[in-house]
C-alpha positions in Angstrom: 0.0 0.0 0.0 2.0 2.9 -1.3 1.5 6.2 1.3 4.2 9.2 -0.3 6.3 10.1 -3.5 8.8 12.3 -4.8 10.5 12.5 -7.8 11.0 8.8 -8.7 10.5 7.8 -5.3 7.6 6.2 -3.9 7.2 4.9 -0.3 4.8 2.2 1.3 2.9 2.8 4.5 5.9 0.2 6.1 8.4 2.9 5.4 9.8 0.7 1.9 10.7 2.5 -1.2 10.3 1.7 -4.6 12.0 3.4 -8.2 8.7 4.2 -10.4 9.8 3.3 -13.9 6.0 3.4 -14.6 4.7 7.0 -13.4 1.4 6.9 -13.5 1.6 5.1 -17.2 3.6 8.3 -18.3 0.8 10.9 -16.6 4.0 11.9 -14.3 6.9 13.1 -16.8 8.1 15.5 -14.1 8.0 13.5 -11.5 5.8 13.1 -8.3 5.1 16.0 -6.2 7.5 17.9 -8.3 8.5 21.1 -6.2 8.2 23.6 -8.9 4.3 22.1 -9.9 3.7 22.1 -6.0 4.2 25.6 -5.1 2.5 27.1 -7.8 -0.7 25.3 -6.9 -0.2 25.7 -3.3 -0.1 29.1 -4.0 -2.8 29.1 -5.9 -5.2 27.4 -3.7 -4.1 29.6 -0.5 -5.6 32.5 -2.6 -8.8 30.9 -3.1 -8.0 30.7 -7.3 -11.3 29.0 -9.0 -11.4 25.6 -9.1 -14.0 24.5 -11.7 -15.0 26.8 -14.4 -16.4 24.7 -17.0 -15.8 27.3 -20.2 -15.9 30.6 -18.3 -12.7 32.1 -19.1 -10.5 32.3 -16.3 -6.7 33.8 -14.8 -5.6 30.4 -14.2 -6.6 29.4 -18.2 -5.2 31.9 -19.7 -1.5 32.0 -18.0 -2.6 28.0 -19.8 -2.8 29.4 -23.2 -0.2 31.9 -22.9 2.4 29.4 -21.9 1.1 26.9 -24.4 1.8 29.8 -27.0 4.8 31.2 -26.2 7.0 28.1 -25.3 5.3 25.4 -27.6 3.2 26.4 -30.6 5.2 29.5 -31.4 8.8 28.5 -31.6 7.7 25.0 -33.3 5.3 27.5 -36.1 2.1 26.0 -35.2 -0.7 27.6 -35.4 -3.1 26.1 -33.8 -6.7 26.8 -31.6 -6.8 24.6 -28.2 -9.9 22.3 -27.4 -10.5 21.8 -23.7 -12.2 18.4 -23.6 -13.1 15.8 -20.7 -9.8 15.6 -18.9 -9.5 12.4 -20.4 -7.2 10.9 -23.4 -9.5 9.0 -24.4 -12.0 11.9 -24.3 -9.7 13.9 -26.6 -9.5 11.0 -29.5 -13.2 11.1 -29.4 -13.2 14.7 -29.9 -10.4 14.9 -32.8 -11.9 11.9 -34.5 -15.4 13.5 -34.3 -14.2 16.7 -35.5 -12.5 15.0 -38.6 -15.7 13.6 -39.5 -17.8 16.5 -39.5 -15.0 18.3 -41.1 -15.0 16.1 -44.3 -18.8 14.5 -44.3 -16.7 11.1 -44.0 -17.5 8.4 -41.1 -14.7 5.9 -41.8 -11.2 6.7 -40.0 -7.8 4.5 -41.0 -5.9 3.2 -37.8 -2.8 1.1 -37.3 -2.0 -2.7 -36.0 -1.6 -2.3 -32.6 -2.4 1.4 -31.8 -4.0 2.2 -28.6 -6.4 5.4 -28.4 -8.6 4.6 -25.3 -11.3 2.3 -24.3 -14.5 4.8 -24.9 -16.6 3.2 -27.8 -15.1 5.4 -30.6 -11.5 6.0 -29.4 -11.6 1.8 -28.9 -13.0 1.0 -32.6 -9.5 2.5 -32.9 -7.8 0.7 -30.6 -5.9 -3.3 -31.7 -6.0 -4.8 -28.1 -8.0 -7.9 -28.2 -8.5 -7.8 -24.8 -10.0 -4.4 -24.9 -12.0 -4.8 -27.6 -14.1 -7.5 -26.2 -15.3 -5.4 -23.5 -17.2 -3.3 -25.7 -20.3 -5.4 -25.6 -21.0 -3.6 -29.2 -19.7 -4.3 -32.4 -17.1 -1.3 -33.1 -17.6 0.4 -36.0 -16.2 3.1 -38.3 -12.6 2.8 -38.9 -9.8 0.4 -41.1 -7.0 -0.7 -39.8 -4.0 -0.6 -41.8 -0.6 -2.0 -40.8 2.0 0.1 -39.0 5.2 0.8 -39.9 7.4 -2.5 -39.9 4.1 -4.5 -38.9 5.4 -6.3 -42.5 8.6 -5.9 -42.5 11.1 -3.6 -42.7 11.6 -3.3 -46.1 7.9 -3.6 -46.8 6.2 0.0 -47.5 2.6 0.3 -46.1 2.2 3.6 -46.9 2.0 2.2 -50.4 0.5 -0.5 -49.6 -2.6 1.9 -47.9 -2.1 4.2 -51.3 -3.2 1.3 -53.5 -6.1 0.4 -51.3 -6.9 4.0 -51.3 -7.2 4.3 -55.1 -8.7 1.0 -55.9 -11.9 1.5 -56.2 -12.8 -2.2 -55.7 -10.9 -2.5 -52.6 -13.5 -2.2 -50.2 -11.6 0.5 -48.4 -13.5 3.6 -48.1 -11.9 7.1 -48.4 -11.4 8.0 -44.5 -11.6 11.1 -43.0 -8.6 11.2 -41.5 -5.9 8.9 -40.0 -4.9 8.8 -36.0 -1.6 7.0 -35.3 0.8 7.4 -32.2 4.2 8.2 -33.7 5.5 6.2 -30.9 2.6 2.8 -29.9 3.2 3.0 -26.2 0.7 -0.2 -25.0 1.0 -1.7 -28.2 5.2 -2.7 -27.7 7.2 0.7 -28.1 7.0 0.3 -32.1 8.9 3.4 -33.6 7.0 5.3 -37.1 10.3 6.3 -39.0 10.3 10.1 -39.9 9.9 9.1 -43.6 7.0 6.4 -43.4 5.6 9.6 -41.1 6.3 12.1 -43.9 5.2 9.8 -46.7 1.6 9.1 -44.9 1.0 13.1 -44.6 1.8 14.1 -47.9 -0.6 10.6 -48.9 -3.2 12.0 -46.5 -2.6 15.7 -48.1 -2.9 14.2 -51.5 -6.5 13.0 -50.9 -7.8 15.2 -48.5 -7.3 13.1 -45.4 -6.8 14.7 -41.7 -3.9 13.5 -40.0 -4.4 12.8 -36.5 -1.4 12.2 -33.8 -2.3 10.9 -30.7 0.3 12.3 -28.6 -1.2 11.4 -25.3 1.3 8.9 -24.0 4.1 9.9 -26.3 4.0 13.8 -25.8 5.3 16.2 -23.5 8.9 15.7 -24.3 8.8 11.7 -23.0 10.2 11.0 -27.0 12.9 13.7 -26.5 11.3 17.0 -28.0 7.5 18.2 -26.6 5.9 16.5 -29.7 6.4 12.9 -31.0 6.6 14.3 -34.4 8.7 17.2 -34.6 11.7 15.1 -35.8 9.8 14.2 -38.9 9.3 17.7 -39.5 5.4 17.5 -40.0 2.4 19.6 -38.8 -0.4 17.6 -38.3 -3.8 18.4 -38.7 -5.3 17.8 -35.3 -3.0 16.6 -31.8 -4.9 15.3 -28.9 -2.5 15.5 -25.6 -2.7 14.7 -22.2 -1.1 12.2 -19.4 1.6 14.7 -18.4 0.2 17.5 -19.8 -0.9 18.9 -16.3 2.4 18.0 -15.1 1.3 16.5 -11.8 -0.9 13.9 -12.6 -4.2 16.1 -12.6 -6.7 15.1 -15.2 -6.3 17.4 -18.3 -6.9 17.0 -22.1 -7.0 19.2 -24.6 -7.5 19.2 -28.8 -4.9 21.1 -30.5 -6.5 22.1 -33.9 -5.2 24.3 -37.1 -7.2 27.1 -37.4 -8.9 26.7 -40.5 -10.2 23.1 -39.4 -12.1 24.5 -36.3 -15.7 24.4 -37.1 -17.1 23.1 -33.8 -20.5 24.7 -33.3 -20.8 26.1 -29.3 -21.1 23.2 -27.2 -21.1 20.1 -29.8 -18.1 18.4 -27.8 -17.8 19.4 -23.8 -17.8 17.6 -20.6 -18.2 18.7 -16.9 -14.8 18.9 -16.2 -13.1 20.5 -19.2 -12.2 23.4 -16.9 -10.2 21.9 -14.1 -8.0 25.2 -12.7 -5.9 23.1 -10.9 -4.3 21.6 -13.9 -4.2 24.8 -15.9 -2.3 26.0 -13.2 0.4 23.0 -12.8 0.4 22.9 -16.9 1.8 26.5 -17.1 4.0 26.1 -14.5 5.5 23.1 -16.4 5.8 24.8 -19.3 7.3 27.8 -18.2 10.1 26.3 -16.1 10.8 23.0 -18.5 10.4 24.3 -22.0 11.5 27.9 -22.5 15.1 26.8 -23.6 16.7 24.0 -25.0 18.1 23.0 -21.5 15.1 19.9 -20.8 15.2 18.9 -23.9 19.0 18.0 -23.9 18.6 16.6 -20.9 16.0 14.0 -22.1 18.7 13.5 -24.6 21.6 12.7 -23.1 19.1 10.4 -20.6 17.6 8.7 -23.3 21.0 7.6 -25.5 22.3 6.4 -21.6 19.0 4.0 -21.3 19.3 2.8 -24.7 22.7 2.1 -24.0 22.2 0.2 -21.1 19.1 -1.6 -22.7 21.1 -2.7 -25.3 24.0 -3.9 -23.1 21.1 -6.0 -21.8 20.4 -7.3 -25.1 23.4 -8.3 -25.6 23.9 -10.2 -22.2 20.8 -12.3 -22.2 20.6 -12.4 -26.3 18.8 -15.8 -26.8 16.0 -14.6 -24.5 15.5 -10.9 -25.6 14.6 -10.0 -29.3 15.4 -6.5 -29.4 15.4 -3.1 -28.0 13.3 -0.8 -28.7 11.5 2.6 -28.4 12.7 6.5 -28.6 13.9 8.9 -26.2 13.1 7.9 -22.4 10.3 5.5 -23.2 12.5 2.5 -24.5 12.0 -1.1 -23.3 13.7 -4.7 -24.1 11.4 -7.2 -25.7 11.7 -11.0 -24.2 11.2 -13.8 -26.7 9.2 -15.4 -24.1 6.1 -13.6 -22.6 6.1 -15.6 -19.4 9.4 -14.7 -18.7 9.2 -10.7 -18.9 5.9 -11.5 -16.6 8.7 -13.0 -14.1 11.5 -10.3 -14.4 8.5 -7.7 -13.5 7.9 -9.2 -10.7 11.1 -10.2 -9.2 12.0 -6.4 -9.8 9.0 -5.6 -7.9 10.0 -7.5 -5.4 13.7 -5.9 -5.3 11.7 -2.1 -5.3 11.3 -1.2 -9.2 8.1 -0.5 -10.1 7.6 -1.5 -14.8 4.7 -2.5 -16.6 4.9 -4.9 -19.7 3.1 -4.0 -23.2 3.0 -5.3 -26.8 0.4 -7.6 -28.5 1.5 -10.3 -25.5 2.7 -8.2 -23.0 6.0 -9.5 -23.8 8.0 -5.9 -23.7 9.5 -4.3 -20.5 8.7 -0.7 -20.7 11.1 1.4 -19.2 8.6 5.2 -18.6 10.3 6.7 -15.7 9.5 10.0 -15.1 12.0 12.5 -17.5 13.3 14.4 -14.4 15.2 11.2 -12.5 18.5 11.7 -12.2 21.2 10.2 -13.6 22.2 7.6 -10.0 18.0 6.6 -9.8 18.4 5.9 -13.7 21.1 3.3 -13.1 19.7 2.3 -9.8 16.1 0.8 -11.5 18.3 -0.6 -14.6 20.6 -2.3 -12.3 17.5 -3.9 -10.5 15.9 -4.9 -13.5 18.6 -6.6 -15.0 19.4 -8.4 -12.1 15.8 -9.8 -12.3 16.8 -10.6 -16.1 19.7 -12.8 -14.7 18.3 -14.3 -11.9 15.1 -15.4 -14.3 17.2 -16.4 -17.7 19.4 -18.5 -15.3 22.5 -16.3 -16.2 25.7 -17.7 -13.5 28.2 -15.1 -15.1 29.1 -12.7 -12.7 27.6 -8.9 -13.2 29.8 -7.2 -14.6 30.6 -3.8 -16.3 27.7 -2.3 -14.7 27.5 0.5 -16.8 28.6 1.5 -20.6 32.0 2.7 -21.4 32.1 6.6 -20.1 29.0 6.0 -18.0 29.1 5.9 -14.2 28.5 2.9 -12.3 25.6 3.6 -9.7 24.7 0.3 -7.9 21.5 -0.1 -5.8 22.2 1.5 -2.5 21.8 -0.6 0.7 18.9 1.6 1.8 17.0 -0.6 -0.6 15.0 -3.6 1.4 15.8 -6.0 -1.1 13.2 -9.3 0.1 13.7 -13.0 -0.7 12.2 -13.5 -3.8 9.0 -16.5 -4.0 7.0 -17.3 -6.6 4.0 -16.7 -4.9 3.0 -13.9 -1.7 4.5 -14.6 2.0 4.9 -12.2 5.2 7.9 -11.2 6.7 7.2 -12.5 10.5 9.6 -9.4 11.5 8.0 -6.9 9.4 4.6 -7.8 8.4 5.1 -6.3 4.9 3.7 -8.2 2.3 6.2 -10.3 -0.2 4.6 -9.8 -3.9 5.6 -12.5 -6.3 4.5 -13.2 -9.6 0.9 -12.1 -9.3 2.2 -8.7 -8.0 3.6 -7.6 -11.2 2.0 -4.2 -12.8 0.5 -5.6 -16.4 -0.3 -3.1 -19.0 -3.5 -5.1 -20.2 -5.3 -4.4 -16.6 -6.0 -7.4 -16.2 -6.0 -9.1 -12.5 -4.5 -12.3 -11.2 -4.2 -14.5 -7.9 -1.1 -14.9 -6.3 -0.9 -18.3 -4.6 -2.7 -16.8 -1.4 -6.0 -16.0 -3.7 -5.6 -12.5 -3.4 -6.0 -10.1 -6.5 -2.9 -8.1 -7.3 -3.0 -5.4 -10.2 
């Protein structure tokens, strides 16, 4: 039973402390109870600042859209209008893809193998995840999906494929209204868009009067290295829904970005009760303003992100017959295991050891590394060295651990202020301590779903 955080740092009501390598599924990018964040809404709520406004046009919404302006969509020559939807992600897909149809008069909407847009009946018609998709209770309707990049092959081009399908007018493929990808699949296994499949499916969607859609919900907010996923393909798309870290502190915000000529929403066609949460307009300037005026951030996620890559793929190459590759950009990168079972088991023996990491992919079969973007350097090293110690310990690996970190990268081992526990298949109780043992059962799955440990109780 977790009780505190900060930073990367969370804390059970036993006093134990855990890395977070999951933050809050990537709603924490700045970490937990970030200082900076805190203050300002301290601040704001000792001076009785308006909590709920719905639409009415407030001080805290405006320092919002001003900060939006001036350290986002201006520098990055984007000029586009803000939505404030439910403070949902899933609320914000419904919104763009809604939009896009009444833009163009067109119902169907072209998504990707394994994309992942929410579990709302229209952001889930656009959603792969079997297990999702059941839920519905409806059949889902109103969109294609088309194959990703590298869902063939590496050397195969969909986009051409989708062109073909496009202009064949016996391929049973209606002209969309617009596509909606994530540039980055975050639940669906880390899979990377290249910036030319990216730029060759706008100018295809530009060519036929398509909207192009990013879902930048998960990937966003600097977590691929810049604030948007797509910036190093160099494209404006038509519509962006963000969210997740877009408040900064894990306050429920979403919001449409749309280009100007493409807003056509009539007063009140799209809203929801708590589009105007002050709280998070607050926190989201504040994150904006002291992360994202300079370049400063941004290298940071850099440097960060080529050190966990580096460090993933040392990983790789220790345990190579058991992990395919690694994958992902920026500081949301993970290893996939050949086996599912066995990335089930290195999740929860590095539980058990304090590192808090979810799985993804089609078969949960990816370790996704989503720690928040402001850890330092020695809590960086600290998780990786717990989790690949769980890789070594579960592939049966007798070398000894060695060259901890990378050429020119220091070594930061876990320091003994970490309760490591005897690790157990199932759950047992420390007779000293009382605190719960988690074992396989215990480990965080990005499907959801629930399980029994071997004393019948559910763990998430």
């Amino acid at each position: 039973m977790l009780d505190r955080a900060r930073g990367t740092e969370l804390v059970d009501v036993n006093g134990r402390r855990y890395l977070d390598f999951l933050a809050g599924a990537g709603s924490l990018n700045y970490g937990h109870n970030n200082p900076v964040l805190k203050s300002a809404l301290i601040k704001y709520i000792e001076r009785d600042g308006i909590t709920h406004s719905l639409d009415l046009h407030t001080a805290a919404k405006e320092r919002f859209i001003e900060a939006m302006w001036c350290a986002i969509l201006k520098p990055r020559k984007l000029d586009y209008v803000i939505q404030f939807t439910g403070p949902t992600g899933t609320n914000a897909v419904e919104a763009a893809m809604k939009l896009a149809r009444k833009i163009t008069g067109r119902t169907n909407i072209i998504t990707f193998t394994n994309g992942f847009h929410g579990v709302s009946l229209g952001a889930l018609a656009a959603t792969g995840n079997k297990h999702h998709r059941k839920a519905s209770g409806v059949p889902l309707q109103g969109t294609t999906v088309m194959p990703y990049d590298g869902y063939l092959g590496a050397n195969i081009d969909t986009v051409q494929y989708i062109e073909r399908l496009l202009d064949d007018p016996s391929s049973g493929v209606d002209l969309p209204a617009a596509v909606i990808l994530e540039c980055v699949q975050g639940e669906g296994g880390l899979n990377v868009a290249r910036a030319p499949w990216l730029r060759r499916l706008k100018a295809m969607c530009e060519a036929r009067d398509i909207l192009f859609i990013v879902d930048d919900i998960q990937a966003g907010c600097g977590r691929t290295g810049t604030f948007f996923s797509f910036e190093e393909a160099g494209i404006h798309p038509d519509i962006v829904t963000l969210s997740k870290s877009l408040s900064g502190y894990g306050l429920p915000m979403a919001v449409v970005l749309i280009k100007r000529e493409f807003d056509v929403w009539k007063p009140g066609e799209h809203n929801g009760t708590f589009r105007g949460n002050n709280h998070a307009f607050v926190t989201a300037a504040a994150a904006l303003e002291h992360y994202w005026q300079t370049s400063k951030f941004t290298d940071e996620i850099a440097a960060k992100g080529e050190h966990l890559r580096r460090r993933l793929q040392r990983m790789e190459g220790r345990f190579g017959p058991h992990i395919r590759d690694t994958r992902g950009r920026g500081m949301m990168r993970g290893i996939t295991c050949v086996d599912p079972a066995k990335a089930d088991e290195i999740g929860a023996r590095a539980f058990a050891d304090g590192l808090i990491i979810e799985r993804c992919g089609p078969h949960d079969e990816v370790l996704k590394c989503l720690m928040p973007l402001t850890t330092p350097e020695a809590e960086l090293d600290e998780g990786l060295d717990i989790l690949e110690q769980a890789a070594e310990t579960v592939f049966r690996v007798s070398k000894a651990f060695e060259a901890r970190s990378p050429k020119g990268i220091s070594a930061n081992p876990a320091p003994a202020r970490i309760a490591v526990i005897a690790r157990s298949t199932g759950a047992s109780a420390s007779k000293s301590t009382g605190i719960v043992k988690p074992g396989k059962a215990a480990v965080t799955r990005a499907s959801g779903k629930k399980s029994r440990g071997q004393n019948g109780q559910l763990s998430a």
